[in-house]
C-alpha positions in Angstrom: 49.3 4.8 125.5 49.4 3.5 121.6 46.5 0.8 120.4 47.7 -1.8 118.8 46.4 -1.7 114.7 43.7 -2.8 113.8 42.8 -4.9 110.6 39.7 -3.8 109.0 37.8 -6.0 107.1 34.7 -8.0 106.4 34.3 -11.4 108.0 33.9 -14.1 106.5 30.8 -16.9 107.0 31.6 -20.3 106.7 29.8 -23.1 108.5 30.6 -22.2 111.6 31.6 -18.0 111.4 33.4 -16.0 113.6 32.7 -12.9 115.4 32.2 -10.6 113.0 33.3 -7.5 113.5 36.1 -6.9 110.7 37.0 -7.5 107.3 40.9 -8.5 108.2 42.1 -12.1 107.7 39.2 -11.4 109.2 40.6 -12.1 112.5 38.7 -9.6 113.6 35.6 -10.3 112.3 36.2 -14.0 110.7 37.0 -9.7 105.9 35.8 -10.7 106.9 37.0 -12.8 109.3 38.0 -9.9 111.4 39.1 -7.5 109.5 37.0 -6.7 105.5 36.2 -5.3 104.7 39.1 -2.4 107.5 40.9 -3.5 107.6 41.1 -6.7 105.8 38.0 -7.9 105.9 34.4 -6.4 106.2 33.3 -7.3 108.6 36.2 -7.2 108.1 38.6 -5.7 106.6 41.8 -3.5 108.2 44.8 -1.4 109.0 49.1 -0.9 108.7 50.8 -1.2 112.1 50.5 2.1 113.8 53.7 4.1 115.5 53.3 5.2 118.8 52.0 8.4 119.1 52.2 10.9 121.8 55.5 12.3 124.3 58.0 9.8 125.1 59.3 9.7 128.5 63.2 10.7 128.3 63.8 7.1 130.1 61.8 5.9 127.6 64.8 6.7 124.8 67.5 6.0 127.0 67.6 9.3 129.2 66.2 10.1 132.7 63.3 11.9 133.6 64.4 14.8 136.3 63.0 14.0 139.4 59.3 15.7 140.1 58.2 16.1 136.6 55.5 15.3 134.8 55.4 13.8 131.0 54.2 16.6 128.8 50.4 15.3 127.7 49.9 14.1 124.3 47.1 16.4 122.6 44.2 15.3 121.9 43.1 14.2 118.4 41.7 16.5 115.8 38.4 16.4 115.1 36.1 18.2 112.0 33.3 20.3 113.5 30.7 19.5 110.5 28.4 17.1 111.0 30.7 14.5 110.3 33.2 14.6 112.7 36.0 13.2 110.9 38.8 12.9 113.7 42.3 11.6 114.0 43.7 8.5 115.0 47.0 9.3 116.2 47.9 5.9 117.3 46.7 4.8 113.8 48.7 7.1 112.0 48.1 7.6 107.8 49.6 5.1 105.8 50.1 8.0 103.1 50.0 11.5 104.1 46.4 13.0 104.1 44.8 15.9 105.8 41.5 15.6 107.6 38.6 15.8 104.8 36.5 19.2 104.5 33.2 18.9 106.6 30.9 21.6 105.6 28.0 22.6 107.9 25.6 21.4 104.9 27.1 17.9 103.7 26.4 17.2 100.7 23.2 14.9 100.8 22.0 14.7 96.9 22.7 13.3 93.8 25.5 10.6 92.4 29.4 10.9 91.5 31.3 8.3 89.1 34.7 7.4 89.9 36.7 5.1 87.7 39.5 2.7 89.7 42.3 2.1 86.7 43.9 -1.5 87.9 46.1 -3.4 85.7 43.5 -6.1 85.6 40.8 -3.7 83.9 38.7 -0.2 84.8 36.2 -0.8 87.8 34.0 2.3 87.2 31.9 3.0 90.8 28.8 5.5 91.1 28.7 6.9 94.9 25.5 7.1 96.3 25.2 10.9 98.5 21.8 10.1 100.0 23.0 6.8 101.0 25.8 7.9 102.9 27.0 11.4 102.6 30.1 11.4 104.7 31.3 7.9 103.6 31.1 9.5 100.3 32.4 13.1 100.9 35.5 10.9 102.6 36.5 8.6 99.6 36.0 11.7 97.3 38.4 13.5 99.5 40.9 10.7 99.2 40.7 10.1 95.5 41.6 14.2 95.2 44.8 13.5 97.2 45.6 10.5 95.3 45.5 8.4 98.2 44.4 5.2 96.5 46.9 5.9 93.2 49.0 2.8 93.3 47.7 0.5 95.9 47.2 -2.7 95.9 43.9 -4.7 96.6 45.8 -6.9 99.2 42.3 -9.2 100.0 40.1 -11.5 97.9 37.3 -13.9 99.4 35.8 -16.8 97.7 33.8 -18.2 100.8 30.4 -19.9 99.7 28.5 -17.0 101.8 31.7 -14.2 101.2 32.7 -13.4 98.0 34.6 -9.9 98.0 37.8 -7.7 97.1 38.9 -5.5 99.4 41.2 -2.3 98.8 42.3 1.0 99.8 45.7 0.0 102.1 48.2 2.3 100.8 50.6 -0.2 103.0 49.0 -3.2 101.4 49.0 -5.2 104.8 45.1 -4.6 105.4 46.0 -2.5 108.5 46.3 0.9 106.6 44.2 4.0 107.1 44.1 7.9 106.5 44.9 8.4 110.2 41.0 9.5 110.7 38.2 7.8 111.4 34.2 8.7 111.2 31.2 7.1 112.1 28.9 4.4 110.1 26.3 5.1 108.1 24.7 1.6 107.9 21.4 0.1 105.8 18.7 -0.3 106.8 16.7 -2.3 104.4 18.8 -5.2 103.3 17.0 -8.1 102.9 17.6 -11.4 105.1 20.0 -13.6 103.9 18.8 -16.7 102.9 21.4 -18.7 104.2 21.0 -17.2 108.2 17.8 -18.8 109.4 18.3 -16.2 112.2 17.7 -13.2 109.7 20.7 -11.7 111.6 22.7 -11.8 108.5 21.7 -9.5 105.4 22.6 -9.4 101.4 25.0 -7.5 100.9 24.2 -7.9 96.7 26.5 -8.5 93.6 27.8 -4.9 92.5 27.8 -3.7 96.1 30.7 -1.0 97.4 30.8 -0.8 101.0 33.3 0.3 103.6 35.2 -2.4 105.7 36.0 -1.5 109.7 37.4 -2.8 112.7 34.4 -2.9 114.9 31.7 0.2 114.8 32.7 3.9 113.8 36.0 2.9 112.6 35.3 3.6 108.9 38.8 4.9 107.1 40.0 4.2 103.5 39.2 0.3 103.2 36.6 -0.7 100.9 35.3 -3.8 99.7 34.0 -4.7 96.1 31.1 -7.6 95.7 31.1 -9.8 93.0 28.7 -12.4 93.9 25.9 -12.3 97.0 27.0 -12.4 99.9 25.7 -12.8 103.4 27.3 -10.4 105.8 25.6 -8.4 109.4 24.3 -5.2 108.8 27.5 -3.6 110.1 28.9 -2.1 106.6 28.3 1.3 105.2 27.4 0.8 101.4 27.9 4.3 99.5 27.6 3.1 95.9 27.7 0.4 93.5 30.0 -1.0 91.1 29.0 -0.5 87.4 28.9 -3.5 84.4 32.4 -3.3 83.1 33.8 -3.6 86.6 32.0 -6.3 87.5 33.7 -8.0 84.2 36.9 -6.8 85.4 36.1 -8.7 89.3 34.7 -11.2 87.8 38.4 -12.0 86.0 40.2 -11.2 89.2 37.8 -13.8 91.3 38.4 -16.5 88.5 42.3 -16.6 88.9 41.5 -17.2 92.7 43.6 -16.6 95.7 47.3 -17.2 96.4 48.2 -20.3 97.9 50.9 -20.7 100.9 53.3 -22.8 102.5 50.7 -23.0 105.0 47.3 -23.2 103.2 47.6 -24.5 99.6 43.8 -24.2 98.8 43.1 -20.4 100.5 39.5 -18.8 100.1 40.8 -16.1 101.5 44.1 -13.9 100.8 46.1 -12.2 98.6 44.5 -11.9 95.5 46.4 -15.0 92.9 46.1 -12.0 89.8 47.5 -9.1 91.5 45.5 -5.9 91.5 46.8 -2.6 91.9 44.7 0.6 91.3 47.0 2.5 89.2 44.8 5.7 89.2 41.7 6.8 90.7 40.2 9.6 89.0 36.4 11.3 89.8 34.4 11.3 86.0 32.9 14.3 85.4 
């Protein structure tokens, strides 16, 4: 049977949060509110309605199914055999066609890489950390070789006292979008408590940040999120790099012209960013 998609995303934390688990409208996670940062919100944020995968039954197009046989069985998903384990999510299908990333024996574990994301609202230059999280890394490198990201839109922006992030990488733009892989976290582990969370259960997730956004844990696809200010967010979100001075100018324009208002919700902290952004090109800087 086909899942349902997922938003990924980063939640977000006002008062009172929500589960956290996604970066998505974050209904997941409250980008945060369920969906960020994966969707569309980090914790959360999220993912394009998936087609159903797998045989369909003849009576399920109209036809019969002879009497006695069986439904052919759907194969089982792909899956890299390097340490990294990319593997496909065929009820999650790509939102833009991608083939599974290369996954050496030996992953490369070392060392920096700059990428530059060319929006229409300024360059956000990005250094990816390898040490940090070498398969997180190996991914988005994969994806910016394919294009993948080449005119997309940044479909989320939060402005929450405790949230404050831009989430991209939806070629679909809905914040359910993907690669049609997933692999698993590779999460902090020295963030420092966030000053805000008496409990010490939420962490800083600092100004200049670039982490991955999910649908709940191992889900990590395309979806990223970009911080602008500190925020306090659960542990749950790979950070692979940081964002450099000039694109922090650039997010700190995009934050200023706010979020989009609707019919609905006239004074949003979370949505559509009011300035569009779309990454017009993202290119690896040698």
């Amino acid at each position: 049977m086909s899942r349902s998609p997922r938003r990924q995303s980063v939640p977000p934390f006002p008062a009172h949060p929500r589960r956290t688990r996604t970066l998505s409208r974050l209904t997941g996670v409250a980008l945060l509110a369920t969906a960020l940062i994966g969707g569309s919100g980090v914790a959360a944020v999220a993912a394009p309605a998936a087609a159903p995968s797998g045989v369909v039954p003849a009576a399920a197009a109209g036809g019969a199914v002879p009497s006695g046989a069986v439904p052919a069985a759907a194969a089982p998903p792909r899956t890299t055999p390097g340490p990294c384990a990319y593997t496909e999510t065929p009820d999650e299908p790509a939102a833009r066609p991608v083939p599974l990333p290369p996954d050496p024996r030996r992953t490369p574990g070392h060392g920096t890489v700059r990428v530059t994301l060319r929006t229409n609202q300024g360059p956000i230059g990005l250094t990816l950390d390898r040490e940090q999280a070498p398969c997180t890394v190996q991914s988005f490198l994969h994806l910016v070789r394919h294009r993948f990201y080449d005119r997309t839109s940044c479909h989320r922006l939060t402005a929450y006292p405790t949230l404050s992030v831009l989430q991209c990488g939806d070629p679909s733009g809905t914040g359910e979008g993907g690669p049609g892989y997933r692999y698993a976290d590779e999460l902090p582990t020295d963030l420092p408590p966030a000053p805000t969370d008496p409990t010490g259960v939420r962490k800083v997730y600092a100004r200049g940040v670039l982490a991955m956004a999910n649908a709940g844990p191992d889900t990590n696809g395309s979806q990223f999120f970009l911080v602008y200010a500190n925020s306090a967010l659960r542990p749950n979100y790979t950070i692979f790099g940081e964002v450099d001075a000039a694109g922090l100018a650039t997010l700190d324009r995009i934050a200023a012209g706010g979020i989009a208002p609707t019919a609905e919700d006239p004074a949003p902290v979370d949505g559509a960013p009011a300035l569009p952004v779309e990454i017009c090109r993202a290119a690896r800087r040698l």
